[in-house]
C-alpha positions in Angstrom: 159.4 -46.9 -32.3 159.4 -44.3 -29.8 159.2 -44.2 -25.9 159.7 -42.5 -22.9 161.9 -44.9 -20.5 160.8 -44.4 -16.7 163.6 -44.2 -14.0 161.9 -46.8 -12.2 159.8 -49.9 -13.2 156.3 -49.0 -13.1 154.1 -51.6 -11.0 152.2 -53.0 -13.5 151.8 -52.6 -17.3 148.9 -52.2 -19.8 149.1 -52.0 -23.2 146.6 -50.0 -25.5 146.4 -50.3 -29.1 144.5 -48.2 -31.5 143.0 -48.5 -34.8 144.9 -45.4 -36.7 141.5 -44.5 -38.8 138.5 -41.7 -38.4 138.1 -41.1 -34.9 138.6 -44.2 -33.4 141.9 -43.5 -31.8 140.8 -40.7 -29.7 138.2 -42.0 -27.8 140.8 -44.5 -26.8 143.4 -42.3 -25.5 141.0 -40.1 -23.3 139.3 -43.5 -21.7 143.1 -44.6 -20.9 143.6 -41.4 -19.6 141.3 -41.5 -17.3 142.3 -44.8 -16.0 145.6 -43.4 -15.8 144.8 -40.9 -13.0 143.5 -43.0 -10.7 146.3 -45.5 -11.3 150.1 -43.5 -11.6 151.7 -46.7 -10.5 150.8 -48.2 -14.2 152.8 -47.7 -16.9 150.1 -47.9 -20.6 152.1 -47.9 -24.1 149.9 -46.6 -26.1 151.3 -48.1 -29.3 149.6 -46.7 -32.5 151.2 -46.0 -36.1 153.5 -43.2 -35.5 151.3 -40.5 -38.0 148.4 -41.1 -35.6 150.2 -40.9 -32.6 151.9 -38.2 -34.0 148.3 -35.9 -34.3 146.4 -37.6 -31.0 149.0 -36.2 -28.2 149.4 -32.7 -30.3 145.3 -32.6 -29.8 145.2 -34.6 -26.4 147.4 -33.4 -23.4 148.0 -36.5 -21.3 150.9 -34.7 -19.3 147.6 -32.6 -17.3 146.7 -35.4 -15.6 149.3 -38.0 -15.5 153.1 -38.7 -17.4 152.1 -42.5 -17.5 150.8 -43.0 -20.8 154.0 -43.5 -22.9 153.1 -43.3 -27.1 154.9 -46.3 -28.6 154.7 -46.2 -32.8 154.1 -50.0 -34.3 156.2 -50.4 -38.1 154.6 -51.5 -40.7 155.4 -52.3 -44.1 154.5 -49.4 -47.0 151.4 -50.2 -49.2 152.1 -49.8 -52.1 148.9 -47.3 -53.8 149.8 -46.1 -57.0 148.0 -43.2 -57.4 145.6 -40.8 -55.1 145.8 -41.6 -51.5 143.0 -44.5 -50.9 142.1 -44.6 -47.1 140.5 -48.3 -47.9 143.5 -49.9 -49.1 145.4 -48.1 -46.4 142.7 -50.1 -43.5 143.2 -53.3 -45.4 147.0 -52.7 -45.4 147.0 -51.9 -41.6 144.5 -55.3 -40.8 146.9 -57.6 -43.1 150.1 -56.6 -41.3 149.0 -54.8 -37.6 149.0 -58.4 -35.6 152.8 -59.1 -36.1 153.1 -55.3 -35.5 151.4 -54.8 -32.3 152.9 -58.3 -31.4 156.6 -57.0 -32.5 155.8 -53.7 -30.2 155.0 -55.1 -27.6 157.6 -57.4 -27.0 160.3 -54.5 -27.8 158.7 -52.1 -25.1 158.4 -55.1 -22.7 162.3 -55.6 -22.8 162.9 -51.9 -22.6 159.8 -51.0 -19.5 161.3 -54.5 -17.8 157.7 -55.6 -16.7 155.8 -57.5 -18.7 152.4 -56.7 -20.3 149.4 -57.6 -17.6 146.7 -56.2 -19.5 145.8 -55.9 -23.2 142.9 -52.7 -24.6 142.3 -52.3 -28.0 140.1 -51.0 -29.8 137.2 -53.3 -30.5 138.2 -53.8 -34.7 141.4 -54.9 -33.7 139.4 -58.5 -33.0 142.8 -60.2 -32.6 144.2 -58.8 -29.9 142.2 -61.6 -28.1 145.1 -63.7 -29.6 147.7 -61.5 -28.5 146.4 -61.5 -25.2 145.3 -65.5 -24.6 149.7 -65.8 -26.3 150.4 -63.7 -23.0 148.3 -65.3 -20.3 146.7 -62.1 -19.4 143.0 -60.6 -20.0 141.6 -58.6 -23.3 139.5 -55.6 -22.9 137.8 -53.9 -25.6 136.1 -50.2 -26.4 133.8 -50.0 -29.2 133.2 -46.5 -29.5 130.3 -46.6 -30.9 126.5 -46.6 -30.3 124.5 -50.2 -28.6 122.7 -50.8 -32.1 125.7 -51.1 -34.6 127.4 -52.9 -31.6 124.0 -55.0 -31.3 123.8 -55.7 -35.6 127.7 -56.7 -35.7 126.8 -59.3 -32.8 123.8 -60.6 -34.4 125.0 -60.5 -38.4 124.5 -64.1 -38.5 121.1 -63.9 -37.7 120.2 -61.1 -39.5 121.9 -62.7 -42.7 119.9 -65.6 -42.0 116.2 -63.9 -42.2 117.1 -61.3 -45.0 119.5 -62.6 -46.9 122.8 -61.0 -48.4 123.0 -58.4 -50.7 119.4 -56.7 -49.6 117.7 -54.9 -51.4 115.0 -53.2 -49.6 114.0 -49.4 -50.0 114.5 -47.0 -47.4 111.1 -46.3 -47.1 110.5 -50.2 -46.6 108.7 -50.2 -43.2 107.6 -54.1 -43.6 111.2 -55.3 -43.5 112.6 -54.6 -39.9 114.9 -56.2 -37.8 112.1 -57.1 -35.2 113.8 -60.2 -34.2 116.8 -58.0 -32.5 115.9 -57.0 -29.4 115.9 -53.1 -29.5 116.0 -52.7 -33.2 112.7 -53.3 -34.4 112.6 -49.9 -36.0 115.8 -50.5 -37.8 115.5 -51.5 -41.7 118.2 -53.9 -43.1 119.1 -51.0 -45.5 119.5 -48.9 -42.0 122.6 -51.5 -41.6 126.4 -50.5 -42.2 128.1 -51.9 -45.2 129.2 -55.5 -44.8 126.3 -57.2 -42.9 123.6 -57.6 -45.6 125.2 -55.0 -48.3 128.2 -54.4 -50.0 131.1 -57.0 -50.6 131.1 -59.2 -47.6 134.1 -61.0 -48.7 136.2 -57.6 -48.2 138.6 -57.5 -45.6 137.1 -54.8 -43.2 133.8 -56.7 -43.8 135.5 -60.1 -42.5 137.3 -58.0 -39.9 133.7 -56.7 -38.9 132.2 -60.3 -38.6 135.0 -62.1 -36.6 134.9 -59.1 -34.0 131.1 -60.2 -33.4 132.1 -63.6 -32.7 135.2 -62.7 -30.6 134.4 -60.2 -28.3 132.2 -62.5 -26.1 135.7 -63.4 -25.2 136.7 -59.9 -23.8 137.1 -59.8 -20.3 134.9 -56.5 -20.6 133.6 -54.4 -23.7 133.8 -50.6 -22.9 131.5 -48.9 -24.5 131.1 -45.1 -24.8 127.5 -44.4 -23.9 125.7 -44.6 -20.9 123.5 -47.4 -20.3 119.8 -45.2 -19.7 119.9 -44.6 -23.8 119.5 -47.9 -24.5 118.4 -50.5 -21.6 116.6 -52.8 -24.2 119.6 -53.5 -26.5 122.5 -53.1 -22.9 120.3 -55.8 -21.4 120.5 -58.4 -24.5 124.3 -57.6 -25.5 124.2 -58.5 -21.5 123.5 -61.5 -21.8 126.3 -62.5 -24.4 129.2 -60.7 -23.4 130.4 -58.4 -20.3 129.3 -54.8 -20.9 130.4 -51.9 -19.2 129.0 -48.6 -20.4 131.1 -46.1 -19.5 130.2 -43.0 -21.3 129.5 -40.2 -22.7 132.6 -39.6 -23.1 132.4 -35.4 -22.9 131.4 -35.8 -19.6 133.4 -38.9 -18.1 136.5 -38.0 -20.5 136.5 -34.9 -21.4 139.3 -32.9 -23.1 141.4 -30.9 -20.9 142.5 -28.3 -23.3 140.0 -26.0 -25.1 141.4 -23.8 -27.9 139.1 -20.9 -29.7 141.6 -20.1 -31.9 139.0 -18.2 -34.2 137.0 -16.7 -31.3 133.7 -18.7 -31.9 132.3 -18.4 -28.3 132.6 -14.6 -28.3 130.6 -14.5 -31.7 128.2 -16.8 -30.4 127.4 -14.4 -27.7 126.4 -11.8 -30.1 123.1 -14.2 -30.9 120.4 -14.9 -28.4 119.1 -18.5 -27.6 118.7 -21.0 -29.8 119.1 -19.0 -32.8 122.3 -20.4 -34.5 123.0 -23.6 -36.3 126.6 -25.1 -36.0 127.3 -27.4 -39.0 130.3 -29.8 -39.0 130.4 -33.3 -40.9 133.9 -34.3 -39.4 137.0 -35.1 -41.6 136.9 -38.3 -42.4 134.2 -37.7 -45.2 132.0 -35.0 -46.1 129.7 -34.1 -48.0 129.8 -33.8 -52.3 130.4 -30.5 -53.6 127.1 -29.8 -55.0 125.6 -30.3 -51.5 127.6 -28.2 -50.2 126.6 -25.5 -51.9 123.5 -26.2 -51.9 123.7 -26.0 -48.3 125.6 -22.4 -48.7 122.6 -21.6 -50.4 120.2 -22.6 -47.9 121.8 -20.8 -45.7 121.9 -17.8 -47.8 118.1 -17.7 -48.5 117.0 -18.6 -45.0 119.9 -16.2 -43.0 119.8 -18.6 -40.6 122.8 -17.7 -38.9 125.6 -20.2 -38.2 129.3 -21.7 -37.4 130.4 -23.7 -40.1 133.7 -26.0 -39.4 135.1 -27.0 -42.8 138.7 -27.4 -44.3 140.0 -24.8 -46.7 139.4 -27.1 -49.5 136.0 -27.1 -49.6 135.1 -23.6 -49.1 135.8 -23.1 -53.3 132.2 -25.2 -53.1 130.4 -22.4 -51.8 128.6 -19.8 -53.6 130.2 -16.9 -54.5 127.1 -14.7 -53.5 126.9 -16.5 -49.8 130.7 -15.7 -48.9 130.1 -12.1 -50.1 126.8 -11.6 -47.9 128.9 -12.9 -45.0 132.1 -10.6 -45.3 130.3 -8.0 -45.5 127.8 -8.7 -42.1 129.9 -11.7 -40.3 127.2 -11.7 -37.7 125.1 -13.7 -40.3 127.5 -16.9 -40.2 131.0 -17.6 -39.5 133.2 -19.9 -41.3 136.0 -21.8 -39.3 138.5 -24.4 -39.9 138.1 -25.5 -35.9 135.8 -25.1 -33.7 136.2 -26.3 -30.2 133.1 -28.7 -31.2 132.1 -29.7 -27.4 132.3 -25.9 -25.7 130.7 -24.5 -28.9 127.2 -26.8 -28.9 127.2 -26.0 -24.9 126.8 -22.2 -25.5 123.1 -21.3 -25.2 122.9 -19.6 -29.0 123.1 -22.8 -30.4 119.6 -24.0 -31.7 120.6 -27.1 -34.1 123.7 -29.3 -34.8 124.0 -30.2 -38.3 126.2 -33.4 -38.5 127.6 -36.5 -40.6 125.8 -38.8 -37.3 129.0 -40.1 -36.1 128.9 -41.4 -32.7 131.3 -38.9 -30.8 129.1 -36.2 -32.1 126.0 -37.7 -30.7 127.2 -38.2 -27.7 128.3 -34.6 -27.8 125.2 -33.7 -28.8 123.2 -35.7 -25.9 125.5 -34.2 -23.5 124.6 -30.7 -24.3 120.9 -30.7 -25.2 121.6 -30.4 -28.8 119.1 -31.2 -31.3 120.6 -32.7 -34.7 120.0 -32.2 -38.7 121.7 -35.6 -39.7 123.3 -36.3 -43.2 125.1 -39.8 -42.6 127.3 -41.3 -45.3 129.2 -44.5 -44.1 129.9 -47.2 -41.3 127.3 -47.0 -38.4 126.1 -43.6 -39.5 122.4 -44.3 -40.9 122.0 -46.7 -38.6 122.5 -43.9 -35.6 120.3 -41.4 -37.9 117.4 -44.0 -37.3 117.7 -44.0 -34.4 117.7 -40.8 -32.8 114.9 -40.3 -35.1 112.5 -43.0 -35.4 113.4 -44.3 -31.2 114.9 -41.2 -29.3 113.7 -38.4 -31.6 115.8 -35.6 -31.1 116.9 -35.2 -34.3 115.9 -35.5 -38.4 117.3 -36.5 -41.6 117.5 -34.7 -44.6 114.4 -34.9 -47.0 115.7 -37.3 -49.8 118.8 -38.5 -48.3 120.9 -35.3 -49.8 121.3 -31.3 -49.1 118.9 -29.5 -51.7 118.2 -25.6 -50.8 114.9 -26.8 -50.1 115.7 -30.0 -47.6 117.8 -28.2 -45.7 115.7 -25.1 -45.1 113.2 -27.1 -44.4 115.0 -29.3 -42.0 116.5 -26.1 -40.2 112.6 -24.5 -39.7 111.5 -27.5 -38.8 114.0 -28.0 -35.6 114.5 -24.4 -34.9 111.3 -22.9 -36.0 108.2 -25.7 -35.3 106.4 -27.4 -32.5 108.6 -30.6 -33.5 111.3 -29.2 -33.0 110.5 -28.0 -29.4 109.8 -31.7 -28.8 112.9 -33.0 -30.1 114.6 -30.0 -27.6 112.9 -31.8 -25.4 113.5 -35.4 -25.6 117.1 -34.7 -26.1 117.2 -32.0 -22.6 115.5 -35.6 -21.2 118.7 -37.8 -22.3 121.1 -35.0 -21.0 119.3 -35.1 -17.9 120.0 -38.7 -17.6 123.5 -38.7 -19.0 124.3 -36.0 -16.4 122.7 -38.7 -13.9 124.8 -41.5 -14.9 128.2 -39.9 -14.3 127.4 -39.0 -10.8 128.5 -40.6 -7.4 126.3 -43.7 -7.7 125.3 -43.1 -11.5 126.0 -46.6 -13.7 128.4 -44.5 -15.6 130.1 -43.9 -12.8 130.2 -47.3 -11.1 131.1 -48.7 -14.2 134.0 -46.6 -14.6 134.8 -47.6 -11.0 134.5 -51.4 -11.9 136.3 -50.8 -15.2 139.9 -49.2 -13.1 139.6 -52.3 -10.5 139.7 -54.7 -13.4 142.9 -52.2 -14.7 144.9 -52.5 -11.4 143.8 -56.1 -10.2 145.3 -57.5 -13.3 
């Protein structure tokens, strides 16, 4: 375990603790950032496994707006995973053994800081830091950092077991089965749902993990959330009225990075293209899309010469037709291929006409924050659930025809957004939400107040 020792005792102490998978972590470390400049008299110990710490404050520079946010690495013991690296044996591995960890950490970092924990965050998964903090005397506070409606179908699993059932079969094109008795989700399907409420083996440990986080974080203190409370009043009222809600988003525009890096000089070759003309593609790196779709995708873009930004690893790029990467060496105005993009600055930059994503929740919000309309292609967690969404409820965005990239779904998906009268409504509806996200992060906004509510609890405790 690693820390940075303070010449003298800070006036009060919080500890933070992440969940180490997908994106999780980072959403996390920017929110307690934030509450870190308004409050340099607290120390937070950020504690983490050291290989996530390790990444999150190379990407995130906390030192620009405060030195109080100390990284502190939890030990765990080694999984043994014979074989290819599996990331789900690695989660259930981190939820068997993480509660002595934090627990361990903690305690450690108390006796070296010399002021005892007043305060416990954590990520909303980690469900038993509610223990760790009722063992302490002091208060729990959660973020889940994703959308109201997965937040909304992990609170109300019980019920929604109940009326459908376990193991559901329904189609996707089902529209008699919906989850009407949810307030704000009576366009949702059960086979909208993540894994593990109705689907999938509900026995598994991240499924479990899922179910007691709906029935513990009525005992938070307060439940963070990353959105801002205009998106969704329906489903904000109703999780409301069983547990203490604080939406305290988006986070691009309440906590935003402070470092942007064009390594690969995307902006400048976006300016090159005139409005609304270029479609940025990136499906995050957690999981992405099958090879064949990929190229299929290549190819779409190919035939169409739509051009683009594509953010994807090294690894995939042996996917991609031979004929596409030719046409675009020889005339790279017609696309641009990138390992990083500085995702946030990029979909702000007026050339950008679509947003081609995996659905994940930082990128909607990303997207909402810019004016972005989206081309989704979920495939896990929360993801279809957000797809539905934003396209059936918000409608500023489409799935792909058939569920999977053909040639034909996707350039039919990119005419329809940049090209069709539908599309100019879903610029629309989405300029409408970015109007109002804009609104809510303003003196007297609810983002803002919130925020304001959210650092009182922080320095009160």
């Amino acid at each position: 375990m690693t820390t940075n020792d303070q010449e003298e005792p800070p006036r009060r102490h919080i500890a933070v603790c992440a969940f180490p998978f997908g994106t999780h972590a980072a959403p996390l470390l920017l929110l307690a950032r934030r509450m870190s400049a308004v409050s340099p008299d607290t120390r937070f110990s950020f504690f983490n496994v050291e290989r996530s710490n390790s990444a999150l404050f190379k990407a995130i520079d906390v030192t620009t707006v405060n030195s109080n946010i100390v990284p502190c690495n939890i030990t765990l013991p080694e999984a043994e995973m014979p074989g290819p690296f599996n990331p789900m044996k690695a989660i259930e591995n981190f939820l068997e053994h993480s509660p002595d960890g934090f627990r361990r950490a903690m305690g450690e970092v108390e006796d070296q800081v010399g002021v005892k924990i007043s305060s416990v965050i954590s990520d909303a998964f980690l469900w038993y830091c509610s223990e760790i903090a009722e063992e302490k005397g002091v208060s729990w506070i959660a973020l889940w950092t994703a959308g109201t409606a997965s937040l909304s179908a992990h609170l109300h699993t019980d019920v929604i077991r109940d009326i459908f059932g376990v193991d559901h079969q329904g189609e996707k094109g089902d529209e008699e089965d919906l989850l009407t008795s949810v307030p704000g989700l009576s366009k949702v399907r059960p086979s909208d749902l993540p894994m593990g409420i109705v689907t999938g083996d509900l026995n598994a440990p991240f499924s479990q993990m899922l179910h007691k986080m709906g029935t513990m974080l009525p005992k938070a203190k307060v439940v963070a959330l990353n959105v801002f409370q205009e998106l969704s009043p329906v489903v904000v009222n109703d999780l409301n009225s069983k547990l203490r809600l604080l939406c305290v988003g988006p986070f691009p525009l309440t906590c935003p990075p402070q470092v942007y890096s064009d390594p690969e000089n995307c902006l400048e070759w976006l300016d090159q293209h005139g409005p609304r003309k270029v479609a940025y593609i990136s499906f995050g790196t957690v999981v992405t899309p099958p090879p064949h779709e990929i190229k299929a995708l290549g190819e779409a873009l190919e035939v169409s010469e739509i051009p683009f930004i594509w953010s994807m690893s090294e690894s995939l790029r042996a996917n991609l037709p031979e004929s596409f990467v030719e046409k675009i060496q020889k005339d790279e105005k017609l696309g641009k291929i990138v390992s990083w993009a500085p995702q946030i600055k990029l979909l702000g930059h007026p050339s950008i006409g679509v947003f081609v994503t995996h659905c994940g929740w930082n990128s909607i919000m990303e997207s909402i924050s810019t004016g972005v309309p989206l081309i989704c292609r979920p495939m896990l967690g929360d993801q279809a659930l957000n797809q539905r969404i934003i396209e059936c409820e918000l409608e500023f965005g489409i799935g792909i025809e058939g569920g999977s990239l053909t040639q034909s779904s996707t350039i039919n998906a990119l005419n329809q957004v940049l090209s069709s009268e539908r599309g100019e409504e879903m610029r629309r509806n989405v300029e409408e939400l970015q109007k109002l996200a804009e609104e809510s992060v303003q003196q007297g906004g609810s983002s803002f107040e919130n925020l304001n509510i959210l650092n009182e609890l922080i320095t009160s405790s």
